[in-house]
C-alpha positions as CSV (number, residue, x, y, z in Angstrom):
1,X,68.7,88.4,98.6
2,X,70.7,91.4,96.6
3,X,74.1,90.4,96.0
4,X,77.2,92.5,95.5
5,X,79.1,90.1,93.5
6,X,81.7,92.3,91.0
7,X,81.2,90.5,87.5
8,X,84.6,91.9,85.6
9,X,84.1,92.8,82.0
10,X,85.7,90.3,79.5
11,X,88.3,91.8,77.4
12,X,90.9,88.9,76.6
13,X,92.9,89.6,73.9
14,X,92.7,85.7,73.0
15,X,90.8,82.6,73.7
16,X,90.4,81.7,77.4
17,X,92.4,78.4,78.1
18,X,90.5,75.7,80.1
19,X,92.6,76.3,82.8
20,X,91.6,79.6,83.5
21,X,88.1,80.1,81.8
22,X,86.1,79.9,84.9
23,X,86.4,83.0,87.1
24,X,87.5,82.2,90.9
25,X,85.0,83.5,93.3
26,X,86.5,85.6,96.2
27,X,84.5,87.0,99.1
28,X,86.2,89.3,101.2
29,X,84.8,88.7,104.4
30,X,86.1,91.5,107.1
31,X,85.3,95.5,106.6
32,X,88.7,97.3,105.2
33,X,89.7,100.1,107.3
34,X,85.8,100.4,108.7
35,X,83.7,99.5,105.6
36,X,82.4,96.6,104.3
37,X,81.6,97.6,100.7
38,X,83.3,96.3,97.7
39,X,84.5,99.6,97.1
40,X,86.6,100.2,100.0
41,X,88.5,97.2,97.9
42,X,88.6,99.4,95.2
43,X,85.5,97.8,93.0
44,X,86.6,99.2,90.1
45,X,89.8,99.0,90.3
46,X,89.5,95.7,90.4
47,X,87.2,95.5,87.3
48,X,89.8,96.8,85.5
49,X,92.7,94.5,86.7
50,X,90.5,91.5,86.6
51,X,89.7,93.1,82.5
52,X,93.9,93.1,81.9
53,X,94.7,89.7,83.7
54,X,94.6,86.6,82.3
55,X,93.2,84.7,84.7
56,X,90.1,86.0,86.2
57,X,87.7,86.5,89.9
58,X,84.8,87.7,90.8
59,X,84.5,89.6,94.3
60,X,82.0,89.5,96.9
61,X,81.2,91.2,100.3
62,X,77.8,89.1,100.7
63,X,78.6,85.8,103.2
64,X,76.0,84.4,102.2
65,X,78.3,83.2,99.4
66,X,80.5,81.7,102.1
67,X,80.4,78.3,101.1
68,X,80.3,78.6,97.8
69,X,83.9,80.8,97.2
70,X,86.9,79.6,96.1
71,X,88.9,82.0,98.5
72,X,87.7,84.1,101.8
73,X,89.8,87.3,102.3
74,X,90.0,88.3,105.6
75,X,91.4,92.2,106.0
76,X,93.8,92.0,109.3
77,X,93.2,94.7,110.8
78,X,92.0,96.5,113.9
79,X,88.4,97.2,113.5
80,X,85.5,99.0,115.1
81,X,82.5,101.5,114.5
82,X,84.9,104.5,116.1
83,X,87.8,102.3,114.6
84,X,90.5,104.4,116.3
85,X,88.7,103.9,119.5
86,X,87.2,100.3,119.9
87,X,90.2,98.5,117.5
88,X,88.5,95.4,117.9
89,X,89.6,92.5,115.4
90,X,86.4,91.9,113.1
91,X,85.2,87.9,113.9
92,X,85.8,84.9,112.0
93,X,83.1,82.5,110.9
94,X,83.1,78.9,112.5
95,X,85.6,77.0,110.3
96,X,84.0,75.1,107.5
97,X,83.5,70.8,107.0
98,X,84.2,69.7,103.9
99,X,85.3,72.7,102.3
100,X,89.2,71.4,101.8
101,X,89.8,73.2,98.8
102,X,88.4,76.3,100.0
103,X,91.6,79.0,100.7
104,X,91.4,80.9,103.9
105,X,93.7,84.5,102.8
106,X,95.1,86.7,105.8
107,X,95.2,90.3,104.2
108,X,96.5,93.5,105.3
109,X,99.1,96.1,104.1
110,X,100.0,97.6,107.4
111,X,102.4,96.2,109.7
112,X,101.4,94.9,113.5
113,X,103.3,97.7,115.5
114,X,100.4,99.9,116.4
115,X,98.1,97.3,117.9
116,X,100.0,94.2,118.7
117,X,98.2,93.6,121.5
118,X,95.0,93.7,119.2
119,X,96.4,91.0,117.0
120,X,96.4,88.8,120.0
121,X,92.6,88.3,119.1
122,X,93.2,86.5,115.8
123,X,92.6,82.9,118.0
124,X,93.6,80.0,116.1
125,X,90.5,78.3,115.8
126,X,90.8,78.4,111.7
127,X,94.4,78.0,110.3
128,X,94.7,80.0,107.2
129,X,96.1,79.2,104.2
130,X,97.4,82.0,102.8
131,X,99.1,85.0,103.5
132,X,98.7,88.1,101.4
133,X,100.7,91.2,102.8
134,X,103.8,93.4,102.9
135,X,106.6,90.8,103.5
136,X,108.6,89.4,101.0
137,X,107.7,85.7,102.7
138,X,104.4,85.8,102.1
139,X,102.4,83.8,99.8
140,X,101.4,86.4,97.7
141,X,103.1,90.1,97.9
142,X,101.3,93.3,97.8
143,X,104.6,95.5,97.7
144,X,104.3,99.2,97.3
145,X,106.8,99.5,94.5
146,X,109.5,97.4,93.5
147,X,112.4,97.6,90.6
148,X,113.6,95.4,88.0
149,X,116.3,95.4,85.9
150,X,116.5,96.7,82.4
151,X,117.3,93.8,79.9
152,X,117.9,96.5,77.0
153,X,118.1,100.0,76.4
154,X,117.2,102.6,79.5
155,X,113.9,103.7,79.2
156,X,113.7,107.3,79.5
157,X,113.2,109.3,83.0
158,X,113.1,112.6,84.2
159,X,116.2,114.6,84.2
160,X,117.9,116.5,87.0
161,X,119.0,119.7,86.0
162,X,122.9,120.3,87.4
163,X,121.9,123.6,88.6
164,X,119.1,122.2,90.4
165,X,117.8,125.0,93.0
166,X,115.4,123.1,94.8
167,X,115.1,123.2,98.6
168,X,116.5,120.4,100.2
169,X,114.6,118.1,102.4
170,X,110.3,117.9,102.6
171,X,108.3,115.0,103.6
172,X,104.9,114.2,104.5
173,X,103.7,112.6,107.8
174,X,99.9,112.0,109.1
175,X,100.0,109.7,112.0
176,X,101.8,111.6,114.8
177,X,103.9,109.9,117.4
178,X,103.9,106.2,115.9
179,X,106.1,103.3,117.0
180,X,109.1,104.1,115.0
181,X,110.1,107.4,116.9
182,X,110.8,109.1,113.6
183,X,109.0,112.5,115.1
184,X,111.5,112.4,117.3
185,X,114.4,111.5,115.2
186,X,112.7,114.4,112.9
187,X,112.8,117.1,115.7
188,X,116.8,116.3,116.5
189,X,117.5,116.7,112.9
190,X,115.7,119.5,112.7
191,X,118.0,121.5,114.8
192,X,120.5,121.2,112.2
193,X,118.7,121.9,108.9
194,X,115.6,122.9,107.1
195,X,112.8,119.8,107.1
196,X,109.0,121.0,105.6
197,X,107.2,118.4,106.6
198,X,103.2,118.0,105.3
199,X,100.1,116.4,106.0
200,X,98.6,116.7,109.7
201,X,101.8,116.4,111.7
202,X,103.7,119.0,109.4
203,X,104.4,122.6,109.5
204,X,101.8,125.5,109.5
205,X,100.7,126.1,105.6
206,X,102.1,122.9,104.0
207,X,98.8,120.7,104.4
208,X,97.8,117.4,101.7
209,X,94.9,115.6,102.4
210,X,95.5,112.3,104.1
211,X,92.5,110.8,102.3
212,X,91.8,110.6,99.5
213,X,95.5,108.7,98.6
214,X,97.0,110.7,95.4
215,X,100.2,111.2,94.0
216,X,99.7,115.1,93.1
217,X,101.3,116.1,96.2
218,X,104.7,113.8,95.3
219,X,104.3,115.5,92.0
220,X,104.3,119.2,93.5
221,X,107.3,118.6,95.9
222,X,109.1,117.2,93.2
223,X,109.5,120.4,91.6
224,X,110.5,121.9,94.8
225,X,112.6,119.8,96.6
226,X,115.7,117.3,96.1
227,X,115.5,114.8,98.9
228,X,112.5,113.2,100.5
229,X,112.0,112.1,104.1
230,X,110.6,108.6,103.6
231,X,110.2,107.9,107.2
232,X,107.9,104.6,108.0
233,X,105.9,104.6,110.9
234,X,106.9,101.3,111.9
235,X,110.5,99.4,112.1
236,X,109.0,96.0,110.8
237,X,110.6,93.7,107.7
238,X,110.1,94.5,104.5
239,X,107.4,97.5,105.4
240,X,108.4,100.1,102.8
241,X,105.4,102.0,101.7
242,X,105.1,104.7,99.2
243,X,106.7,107.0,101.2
244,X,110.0,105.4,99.5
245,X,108.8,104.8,96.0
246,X,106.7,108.0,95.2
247,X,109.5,110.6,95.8
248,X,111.9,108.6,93.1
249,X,109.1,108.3,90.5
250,X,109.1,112.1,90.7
251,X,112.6,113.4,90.3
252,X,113.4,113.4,94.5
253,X,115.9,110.9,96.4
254,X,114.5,109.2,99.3
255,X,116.1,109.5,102.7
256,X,114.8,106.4,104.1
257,X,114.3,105.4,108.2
258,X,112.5,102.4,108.6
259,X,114.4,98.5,109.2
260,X,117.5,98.6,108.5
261,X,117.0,95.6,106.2
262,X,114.4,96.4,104.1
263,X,116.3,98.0,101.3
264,X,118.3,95.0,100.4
265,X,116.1,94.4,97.5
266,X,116.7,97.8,96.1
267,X,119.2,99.3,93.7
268,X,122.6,100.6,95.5
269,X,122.4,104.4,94.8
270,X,118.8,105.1,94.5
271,X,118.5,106.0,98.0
272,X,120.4,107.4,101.6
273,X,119.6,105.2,104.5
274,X,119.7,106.9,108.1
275,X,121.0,103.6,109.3
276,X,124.6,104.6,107.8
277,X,124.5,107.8,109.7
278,X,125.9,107.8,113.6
279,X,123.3,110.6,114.0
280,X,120.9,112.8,112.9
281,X,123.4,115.7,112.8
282,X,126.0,113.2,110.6
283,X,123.0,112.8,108.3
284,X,122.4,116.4,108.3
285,X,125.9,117.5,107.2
286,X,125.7,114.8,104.2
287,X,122.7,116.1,102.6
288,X,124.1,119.9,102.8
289,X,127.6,118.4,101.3
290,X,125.3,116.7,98.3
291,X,123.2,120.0,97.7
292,X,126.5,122.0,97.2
293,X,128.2,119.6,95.2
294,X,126.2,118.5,92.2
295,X,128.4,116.0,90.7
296,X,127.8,113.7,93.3
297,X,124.1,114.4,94.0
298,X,123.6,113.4,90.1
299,X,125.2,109.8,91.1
300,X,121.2,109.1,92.1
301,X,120.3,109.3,89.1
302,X,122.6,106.6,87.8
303,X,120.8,103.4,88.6
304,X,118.0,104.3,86.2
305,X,120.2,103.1,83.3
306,X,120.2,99.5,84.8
307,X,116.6,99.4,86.6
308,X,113.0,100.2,85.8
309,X,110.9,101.6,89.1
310,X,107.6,99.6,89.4
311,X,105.4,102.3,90.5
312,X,103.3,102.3,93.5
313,X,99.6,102.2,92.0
314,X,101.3,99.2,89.6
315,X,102.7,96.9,92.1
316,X,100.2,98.1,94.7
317,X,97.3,96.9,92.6
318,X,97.5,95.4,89.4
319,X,100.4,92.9,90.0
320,X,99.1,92.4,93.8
321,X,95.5,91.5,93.0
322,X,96.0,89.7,89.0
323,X,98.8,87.7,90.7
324,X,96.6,86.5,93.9
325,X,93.8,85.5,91.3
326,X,96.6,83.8,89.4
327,X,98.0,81.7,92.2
328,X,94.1,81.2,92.7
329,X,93.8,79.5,89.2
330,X,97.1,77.6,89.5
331,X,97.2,75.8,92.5
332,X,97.5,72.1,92.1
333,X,94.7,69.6,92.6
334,X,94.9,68.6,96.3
335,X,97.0,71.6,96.9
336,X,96.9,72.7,100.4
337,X,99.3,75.0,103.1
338,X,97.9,75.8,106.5
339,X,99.5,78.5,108.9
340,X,99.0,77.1,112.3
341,X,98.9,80.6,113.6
342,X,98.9,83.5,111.7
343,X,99.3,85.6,114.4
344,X,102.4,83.9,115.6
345,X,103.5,84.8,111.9
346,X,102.4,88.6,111.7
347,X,103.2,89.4,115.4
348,X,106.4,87.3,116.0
349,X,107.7,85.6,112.8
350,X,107.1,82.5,114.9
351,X,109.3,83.1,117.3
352,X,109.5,84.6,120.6
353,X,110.5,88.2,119.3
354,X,108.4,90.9,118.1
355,X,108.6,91.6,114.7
356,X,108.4,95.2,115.4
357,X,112.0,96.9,116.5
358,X,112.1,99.2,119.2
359,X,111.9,103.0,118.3
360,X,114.6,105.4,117.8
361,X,115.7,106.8,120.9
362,X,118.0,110.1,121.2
363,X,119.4,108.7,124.1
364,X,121.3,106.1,122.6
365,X,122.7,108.2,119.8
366,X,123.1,105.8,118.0
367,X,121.4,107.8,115.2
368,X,119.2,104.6,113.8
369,X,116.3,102.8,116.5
370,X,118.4,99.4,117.5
């Protein structure tokens, strides 16, 4: 039988310790948005995290290494053939005897508010072990971005001109009509300013690619405009995508709408949230009052002298993936954590409410989805 197993190149800088000279064998066991090939994991990206970390995996799609892996990935998400027509959660194996070390891993990086009543599949026939998503309470975080603080000088960063003549607000959308209801908090604030938005739910002649992800379009708008619509497509916990970190890597100041929690983490100043806005037309009138006065549209830029932006491909990948293989190598002998239901966790937080906040609704003008 031909396997697929991903054998990363070794490049350690020094001698392997003991604890971590035998790679960890992972076998990702679900397809990833439709395709079960190592490289809709990213195969070589992950050759090249697994060369810069010090502890190291080897990945697999074939199950016939099932028994025989240290940890079994399992990509939560809807899947299908016609994936947007079937979303039919991909099955789980009978659960294994005598594999007590071996760590079950629910994966995904999108949050449940699409297809929660496709998450009600996940039966709890096999308790995982592991979590490995978006929320800051799982066992192992694959964040879009993050920040941390600078412990000596700034490093440097791009700066904004105090004449800056960019437009004011762009952003870039591709999934139409999703549970947050920012197309229609979009359309309300649209009638009293300028908003370009991109991608396939945007305006006539400003088109990006949804697929393949880069960050040349971020890069582009940069130079043309001075606040970014970082509106999620979901109001879940701690779901803050790219959408918020891409448009500060490249000179722009998010206008975030997604939980009204999920920017507790961040840096006061590096951001406007439409939560602190009554309505869209409030929030409207404070962008146009920031774009004529420069002194205080510069005050975003001031948190770069105390915090360093983790970029999206660098939290996204390398820290997600080296620190999963790390945990991986470090657990303790005997070591074991069991989720009862994961889909209680991802759908509900274990509780009896949705983890998924109703949309924003110009009815309640209330300017924010609560």
């Amino acid at each position: 039988m031909t396997t697929e197993v991903i054998l990363p190149e070794q490049k350690l800088t020094t001698s392997p310790s003991p604890q971590n000279s035998t790679p960890r064998l992972v076998l990702f066991w679900s397809p990833k948005y439709g395709s079960l090939e190592t490289e809709a994991w990213g195969e070589g990206k992950l050759v090249e995290i697994m060369a810069a970390c010090p502890f190291k995996c080897e990945f697999t799609v074939d199950k016939s290494y099932l028994t025989y892996a240290d940890a079994v990935v399992y990509h939560g998400w809807p899947e299908g053939e016609q994936i947007y027509q079937d979303h039919l959660m991909y099955p789980l194996p009978e659960p294994l005897q005598g594999r007590w070390d071996q760590v079950w891993v629910f994966f995904t990086t999108e949050p449940p508010c699409f297809f929660s009543d496709k998450f009600e599949q996940l039966n709890d026939q096999y308790e995982f072990n592991w979590t490995f998503t978006y929320r800051r309470d799982s066992d192992v975080q694959v964040l879009y971005g993050d920040f941390e603080k600078i412990p000596t000088e700034p490093i440097e960063h791009r700066p904004i001109d105090s004449k800056d003549t960019r437009k004011l607000l762009a952003g870039m959308i591709s999934n139409c009509k999703k549970p947050s209801g920012r197309d229609d908090y979009i359309r309300e604030l649209r009638r009293f300013m300028a908003v370009d938005i991109c991608g396939e739910c945007g305006n006539p002649g400003c088109s990006f690619p949804r697929r393949p992800f880069t960050e040349k379009p971020f890069e582009m708008l940069g130079k043309q405009y001075k606040f970014w619509a970082a509106f999620e497509n979901s109001l879940t916990l701690d779901y803050v995508t790219e959408k918020f970190f891409l448009p500060l890597q490249y000179g722009m100041v998010p206008v975030y709408f997604g939980h009204p929690d999920n920017l507790r983490h961040f840096p006061p100043g590096s951001y406007i949230h439409t939560k602190d806005f009554k309505n869209p037309q409030a929030l409207s009138e404070h962008l146009m009052y920031l774009d004529k006065n420069p002194s205080e549209y510069l005050k975003f830029v001031e948190w770069r002298k105390k915090y360093r932006l983790i970029t999206y491909a660098e939290s996204h990948s390398s820290m997600a993936w080296c620190g999963f293989c790390t945990k991986l190598h470090k657990r303790a002998p005997g070591e074991r954590k069991t989720y009862p239901s994961v889909r209680e966790w991802f759908l509900r937080n274990n509780t009896n409410t949705s983890v998924c906040l109703k949309p924003w609704n110009t009815d309640r003008n209330t300017g924010y989805g609560l």
